[in-house]
N, C-alpha and C positions, 0 to 999 in steps of 0.2 A: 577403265582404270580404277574409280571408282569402287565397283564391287570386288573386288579383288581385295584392297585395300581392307573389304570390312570382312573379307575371309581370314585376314591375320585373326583379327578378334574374335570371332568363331572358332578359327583353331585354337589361341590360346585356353579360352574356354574349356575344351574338349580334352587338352592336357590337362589343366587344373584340376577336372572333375575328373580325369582320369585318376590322377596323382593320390586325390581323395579315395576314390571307390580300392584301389591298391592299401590305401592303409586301412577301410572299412573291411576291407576282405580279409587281408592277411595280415594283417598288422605290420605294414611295412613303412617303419620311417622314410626308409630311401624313397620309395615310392613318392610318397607327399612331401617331401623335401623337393626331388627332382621333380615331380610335376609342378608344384607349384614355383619353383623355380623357375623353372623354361614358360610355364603360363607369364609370370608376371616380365619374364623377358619379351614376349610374344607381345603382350600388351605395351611394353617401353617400342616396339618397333611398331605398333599399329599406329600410338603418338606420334610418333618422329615422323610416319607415313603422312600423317594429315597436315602435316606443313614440308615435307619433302618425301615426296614419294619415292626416289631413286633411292634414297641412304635408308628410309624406312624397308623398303622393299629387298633391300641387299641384308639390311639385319635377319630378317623375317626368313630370307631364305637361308643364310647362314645356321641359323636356329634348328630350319627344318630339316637340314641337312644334318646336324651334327644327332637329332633326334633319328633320324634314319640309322645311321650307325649305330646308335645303341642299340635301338630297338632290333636291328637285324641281327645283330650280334648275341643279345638277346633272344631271340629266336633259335638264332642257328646254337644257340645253348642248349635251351632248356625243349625246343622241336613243338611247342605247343603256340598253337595259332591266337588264341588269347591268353593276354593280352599283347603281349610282344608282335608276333605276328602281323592280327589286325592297324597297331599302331603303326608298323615299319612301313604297311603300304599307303595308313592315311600321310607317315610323314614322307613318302615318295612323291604322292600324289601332289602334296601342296609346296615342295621341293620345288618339281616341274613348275605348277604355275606359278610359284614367286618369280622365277630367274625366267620365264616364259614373258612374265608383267616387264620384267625389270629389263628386259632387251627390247622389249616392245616400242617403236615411238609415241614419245608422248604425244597427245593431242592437243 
């Protein structure tokens, strides 16, 4: 449960610096707004995680889930795999193991 937990924080991360690298590239406000946006939510549910795992790990999926929809949506827009794309499967991916963690018994 534990490492799981510090994958919120890593994904947040990986949005943020995403968000950044989107306004270094193309100068997109949106970009850095919304990443750093969902980063800095990513990081309020990795908190809430270290003293309550269940209500941290339901934000964190909630998060990663509404990021799947953009970004696929996104994708299925614009047809190009970066960055939209790549992002839709990482936010699928960590989707799956938030709500994977969070039905899991605790130990």
């Amino acid at each position: 449960m534990a490492s799981i937990i510090w994958l919120i924080l890593v994904y947040a991360l990986l949005v943020a610096i995403g968000g950044m690298l989107g306004y270094v590239k193309a100068k997109s406000k949106q970009s850095l707004l919304s990443g750093l946006g969902s980063g800095v939510a990513l990081v309020i549910a990795w908190y809430i995680s270290l003293q309550n795992p269940t209500v941290g790990l339901a934000l964190a999926a909630v998060i990663a889930l509404a990021l799947l929809v953009v970004f696929a949506l996104r994708f299925r827009a614009t047809g190009k795999f970066m960055p939209a794309g790549l992002l839709a499967i990482l936010s699928l991916v960590m989707t799956v193991l938030f709500v994977t963690a969070f039905f899991l018994p605790q130990a």
